[in-house]
C-alpha positions as CSV (number, residue, x, y, z in Angstrom):
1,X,90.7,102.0,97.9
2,X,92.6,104.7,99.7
3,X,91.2,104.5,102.9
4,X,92.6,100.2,103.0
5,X,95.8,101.4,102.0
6,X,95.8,104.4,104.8
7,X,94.4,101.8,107.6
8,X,96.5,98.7,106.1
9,X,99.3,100.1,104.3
10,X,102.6,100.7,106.4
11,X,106.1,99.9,105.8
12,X,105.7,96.7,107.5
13,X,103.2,95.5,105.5
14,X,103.1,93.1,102.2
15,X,107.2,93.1,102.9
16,X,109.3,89.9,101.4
17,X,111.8,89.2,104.5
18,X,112.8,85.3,103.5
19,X,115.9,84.4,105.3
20,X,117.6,85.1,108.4
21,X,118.7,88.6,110.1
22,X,121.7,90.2,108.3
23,X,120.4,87.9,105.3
24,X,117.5,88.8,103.6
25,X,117.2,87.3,99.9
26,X,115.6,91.1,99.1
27,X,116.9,94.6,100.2
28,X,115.1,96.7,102.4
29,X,114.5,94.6,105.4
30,X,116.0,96.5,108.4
31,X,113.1,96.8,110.2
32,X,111.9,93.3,109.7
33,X,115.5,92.6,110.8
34,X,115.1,95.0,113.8
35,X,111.4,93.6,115.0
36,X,113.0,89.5,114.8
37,X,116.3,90.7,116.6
38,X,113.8,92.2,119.5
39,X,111.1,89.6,119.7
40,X,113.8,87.4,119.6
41,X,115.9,88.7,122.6
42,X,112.1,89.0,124.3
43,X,111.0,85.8,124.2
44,X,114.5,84.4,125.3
45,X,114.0,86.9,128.3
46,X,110.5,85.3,128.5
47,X,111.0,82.1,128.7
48,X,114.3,82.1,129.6
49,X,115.7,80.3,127.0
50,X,119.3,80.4,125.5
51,X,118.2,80.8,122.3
52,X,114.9,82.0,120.3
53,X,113.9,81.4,116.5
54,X,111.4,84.3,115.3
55,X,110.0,83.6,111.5
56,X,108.7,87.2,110.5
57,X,105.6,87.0,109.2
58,X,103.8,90.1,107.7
59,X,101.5,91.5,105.2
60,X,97.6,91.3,104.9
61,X,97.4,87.5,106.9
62,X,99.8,88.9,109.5
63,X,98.0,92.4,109.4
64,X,94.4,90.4,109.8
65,X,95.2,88.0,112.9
66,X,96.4,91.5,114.6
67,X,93.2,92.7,114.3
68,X,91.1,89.5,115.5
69,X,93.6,89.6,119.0
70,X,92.7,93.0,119.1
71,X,88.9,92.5,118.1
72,X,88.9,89.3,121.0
């Protein structure tokens, strides 16, 4: 319906980003490439580590445990 697509829809959402940053197997992942370079570099400065691995993980599933963190 249109109001799922207004409250789930958003450019982050239901987007393919297999690979690594810089090399995606589909176009259009800047921001996914953007959001792993940052939570990368954060949880290196978190847990002050040398290096960090961040899988991306988005769409509905990813969309859905957002909302029970937020709902908890």
């Amino acid at each position: 319906s249109p109001a799922v697509l207004m409250t789930m829809g958003t450019w982050f959402s239901d987007k393919y980003a297999e690979g690594t940053v810089g090399h995606r197997f589909y176009a259009g992942c800047q921001n996914v490439d953007t959001v792993e370079s940052r939570a990368a570099e954060h949880a290196r400065e978190l847990f002050g580590a040398e290096y960090a691995n961040v899988q991306p993980h988005s769409g509905i599933d990813a969309n859905l445990v957002a909302f029970w963190s937020i709902l908890a």
